[in-house]
C-alpha positions in Angstrom: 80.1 144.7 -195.7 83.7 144.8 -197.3 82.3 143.8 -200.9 79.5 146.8 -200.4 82.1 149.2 -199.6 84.4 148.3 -202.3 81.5 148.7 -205.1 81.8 152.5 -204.2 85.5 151.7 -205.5 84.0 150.0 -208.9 81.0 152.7 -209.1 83.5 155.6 -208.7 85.5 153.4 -211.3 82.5 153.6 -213.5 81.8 157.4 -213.6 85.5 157.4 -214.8 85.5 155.1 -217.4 82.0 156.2 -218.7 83.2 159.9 -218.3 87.0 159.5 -220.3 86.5 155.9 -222.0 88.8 153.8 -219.1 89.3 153.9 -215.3 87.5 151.0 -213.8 90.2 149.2 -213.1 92.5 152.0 -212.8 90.0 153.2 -209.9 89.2 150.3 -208.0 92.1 147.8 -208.3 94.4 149.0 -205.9 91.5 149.0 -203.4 90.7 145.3 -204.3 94.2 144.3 -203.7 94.4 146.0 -200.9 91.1 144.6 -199.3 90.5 141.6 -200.9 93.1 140.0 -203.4 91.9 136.9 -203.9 88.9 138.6 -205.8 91.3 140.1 -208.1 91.1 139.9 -211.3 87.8 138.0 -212.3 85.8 140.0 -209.9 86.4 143.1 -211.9 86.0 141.7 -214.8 82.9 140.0 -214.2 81.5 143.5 -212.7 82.2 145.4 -215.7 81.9 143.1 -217.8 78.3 145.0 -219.1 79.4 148.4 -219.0 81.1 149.2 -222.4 77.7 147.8 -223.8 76.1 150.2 -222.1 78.1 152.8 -222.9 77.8 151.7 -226.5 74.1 151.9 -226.0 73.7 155.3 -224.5 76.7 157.3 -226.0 77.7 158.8 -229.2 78.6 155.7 -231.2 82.2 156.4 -233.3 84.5 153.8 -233.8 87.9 154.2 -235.1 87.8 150.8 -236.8 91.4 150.3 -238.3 93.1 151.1 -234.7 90.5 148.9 -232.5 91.6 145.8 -235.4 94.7 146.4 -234.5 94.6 146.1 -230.8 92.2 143.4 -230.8 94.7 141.8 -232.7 97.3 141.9 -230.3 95.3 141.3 -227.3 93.9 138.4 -229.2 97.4 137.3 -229.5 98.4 137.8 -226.0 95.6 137.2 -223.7 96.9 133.4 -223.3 100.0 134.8 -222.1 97.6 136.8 -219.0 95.6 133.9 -218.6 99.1 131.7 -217.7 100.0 134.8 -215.3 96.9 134.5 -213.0 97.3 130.5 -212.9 101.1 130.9 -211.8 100.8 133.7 -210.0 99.8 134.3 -206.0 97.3 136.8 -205.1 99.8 138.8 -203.5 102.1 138.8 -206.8 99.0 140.3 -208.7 98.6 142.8 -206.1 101.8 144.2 -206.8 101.3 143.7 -210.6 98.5 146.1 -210.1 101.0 148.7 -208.3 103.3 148.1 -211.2 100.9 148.8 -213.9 99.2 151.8 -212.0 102.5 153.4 -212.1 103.1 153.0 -216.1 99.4 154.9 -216.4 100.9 157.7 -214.6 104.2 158.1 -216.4 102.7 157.2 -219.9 99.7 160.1 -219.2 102.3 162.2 -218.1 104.9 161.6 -220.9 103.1 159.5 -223.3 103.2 161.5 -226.8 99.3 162.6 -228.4 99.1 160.6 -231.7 96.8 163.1 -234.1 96.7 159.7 -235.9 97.1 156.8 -234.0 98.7 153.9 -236.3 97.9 150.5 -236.8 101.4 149.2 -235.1 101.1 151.4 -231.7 97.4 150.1 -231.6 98.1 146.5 -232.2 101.1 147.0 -229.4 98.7 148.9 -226.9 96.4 145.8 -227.4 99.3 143.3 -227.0 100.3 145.0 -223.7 96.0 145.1 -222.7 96.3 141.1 -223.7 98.3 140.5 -220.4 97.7 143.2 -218.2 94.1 143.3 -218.1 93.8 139.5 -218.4 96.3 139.0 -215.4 95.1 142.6 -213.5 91.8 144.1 -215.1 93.9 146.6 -216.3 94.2 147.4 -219.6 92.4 151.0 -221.0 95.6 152.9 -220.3 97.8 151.8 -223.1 94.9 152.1 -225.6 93.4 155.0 -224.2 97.2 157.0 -224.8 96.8 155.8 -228.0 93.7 157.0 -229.1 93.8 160.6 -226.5 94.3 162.5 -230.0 91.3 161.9 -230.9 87.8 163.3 -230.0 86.3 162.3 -227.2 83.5 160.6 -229.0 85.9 158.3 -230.6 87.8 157.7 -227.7 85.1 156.4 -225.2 83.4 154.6 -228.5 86.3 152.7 -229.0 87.5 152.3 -226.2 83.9 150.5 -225.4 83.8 148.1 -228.0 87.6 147.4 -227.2 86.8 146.4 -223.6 83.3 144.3 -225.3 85.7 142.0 -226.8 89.0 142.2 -224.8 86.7 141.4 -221.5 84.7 138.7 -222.7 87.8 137.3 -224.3 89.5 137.6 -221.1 87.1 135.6 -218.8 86.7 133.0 -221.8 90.3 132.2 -221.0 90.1 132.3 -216.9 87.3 130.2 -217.4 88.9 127.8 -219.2 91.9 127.2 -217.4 90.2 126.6 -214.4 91.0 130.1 -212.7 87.6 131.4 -212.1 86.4 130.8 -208.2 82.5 130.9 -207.0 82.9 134.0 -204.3 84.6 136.1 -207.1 81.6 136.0 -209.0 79.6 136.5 -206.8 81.1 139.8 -205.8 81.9 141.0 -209.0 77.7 140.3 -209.9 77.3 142.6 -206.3 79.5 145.3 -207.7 77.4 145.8 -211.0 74.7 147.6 -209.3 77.2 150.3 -208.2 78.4 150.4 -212.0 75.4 150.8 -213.1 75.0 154.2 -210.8 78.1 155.0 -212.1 77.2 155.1 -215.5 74.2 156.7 -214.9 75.8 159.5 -212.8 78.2 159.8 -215.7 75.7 162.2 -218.4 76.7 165.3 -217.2 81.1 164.6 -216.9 80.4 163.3 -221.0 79.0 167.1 -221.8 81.7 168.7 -220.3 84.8 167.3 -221.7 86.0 168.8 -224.6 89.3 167.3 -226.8 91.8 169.1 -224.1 89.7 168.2 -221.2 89.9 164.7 -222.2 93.7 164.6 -222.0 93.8 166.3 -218.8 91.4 163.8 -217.1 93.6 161.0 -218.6 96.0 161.5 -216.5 94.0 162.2 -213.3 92.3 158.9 -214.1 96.0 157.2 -214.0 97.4 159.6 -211.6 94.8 161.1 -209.0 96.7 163.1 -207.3 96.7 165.4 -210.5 99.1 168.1 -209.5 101.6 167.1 -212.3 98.6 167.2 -215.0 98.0 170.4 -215.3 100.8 171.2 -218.3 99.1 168.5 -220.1 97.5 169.6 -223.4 
C-alpha cells in the first residue's frame, strides 16, 4: 500500500516534469525519503526512466543541441563521482542530500539569472552538477532547467527530455555496475510507471497553456511549492 501511495508522488511528479520539462524528482523525492529511503535513488530512476521518451514522442521536438553537448559532457564526466556517493553513502545521508539539493532549486529559481542564450560553459557545469546529484539523488533537471528557462518552452521540455534519455540511462548503467541496484527497488520503481504514465497523459492541456513567462513562473513552483515568493519572477 505504501509503494501505491507514493506513485501519486511520482505521477504528480510526472504532470510536472511533462508540463515545464523537470520535476519528477523534485516532486516525489522528498516523499520517498521520507517513506521509504532505501528505494531512493534507483527506484526513481527506474520509474522515469521511459518518460523523456515519451515526452520526446508526443511533444514539440526542439533541441538546443550545442547546450545539451555540453551538459552531457559534464554529466558524462561526473556521474562516476554520484555512482561512488550512493555506494558510500547510508540511506539516511541521501535523504538529507535530497533536502539539500531541494533547497538549491528554490534559491536558484528564485535568484538564478534567465540566460537569453545559455552558453556552452554554464551548460557543461549544470550537467557536471546533474552528474552527481541525480546519480546520487534522482535529482538533476534543476540546474539544467535554470539554464535553459530563457528559452521557449518547446526547447526547454525538448531538451530537457533528451537530457534525462541519456543522463538516466547513464546513471543506472553506473548503479548497476557497482553493485548498488537492489531487487525491491526495481520492483517499485516498475509499480510507479503506471502512475507516470497518467501523468503524462494528464499533462496535454498544462503544455498549451504555458507561455515563455509562465514557464519561469512554474520553475520555481516546481522547486519551491509553496510559491508565494514566485510571483516577481519574470
Amino acid at each position: 500500500m505504501t509503494i501505491l501511495l507514493l506513485g501519486l508522488a511520482l505521477g504528480a511528479g510526472a504532470f510536472v516534469q511533462s508540463s515545464i520539462g523537470f520535476g519528477i524528482a523534485v516532486v516525489a523525492a522528498p516523499f520517498v525519503v521520507l517513506v521509504a529511503p532505501e528505494l531512493m535513488p534507483v527506484a526513481i530512476l527506474v520509474s522515469s526512466a521511459l518518460l523523456p521518451m515519451a515526452q520526446l514522442a508526443v511533444i514539440e521536438r526542439d533541441i538546443a543541441w550545442r547546450p545539451l553537448g555540453s551538459a552531457l559532457a559534464g554529466r558524462v564526466l561526473l556521474t562516476p563521482v554520484g555512482v561512488v556517493l550512493v555506494t558510500w553513502l547510508s540511506a539516511r545521508a541521501i535523504s538529507a542530500l535530497v533536502g539539500v539539493l531541494v533547497l538549491v532549486s528554490v534559491a536558484g529559481s528564485l535568484r538564478g539569472p534567465v540566460l537569453a542564450h545559455p552558453g556552452r560553459r554554464a551548460s557543461f557545469v549544470a550537467g557536471a552538477i546533474a552528474g552527481v546529484s541525480g546519480t546520487a539523488a534522482s535529482i538533476g533537471g534543476p540546474f539544467f532547467a535554470l539554464v535553459l528557462q530563457g528559452q521557449s518552452p518547446a526547447r526547454v521540455r525538448s531538451t530537457l527530455a533528451a537530457f534525462f534519455a541519456v543522463g538516466s540511462t547513464m546513471a543506472l548503467i553506473g548503479l548497476a555496475l557497482a553493485g548498488a541496484i537492489h531487487r525491491e527497488q526495481v520492483v517499485a520503481g516498475l509499480v510507479w510507471m503506471p502512475f507516470v504514465g497518467v501523468g503524462v497523459l494528464a499533462s496535454a492541456p498544462a503544455r498549451r497553456y504555458l507561455n515563455a513567462q509562465r514557464l519561469r513562473r512554474a520553475f520555481c513552483a516546481a522547486s519551491h511549492p509553496a510559491g508565494q515568493q514566485c510571483r516577481g519572477r519574470s
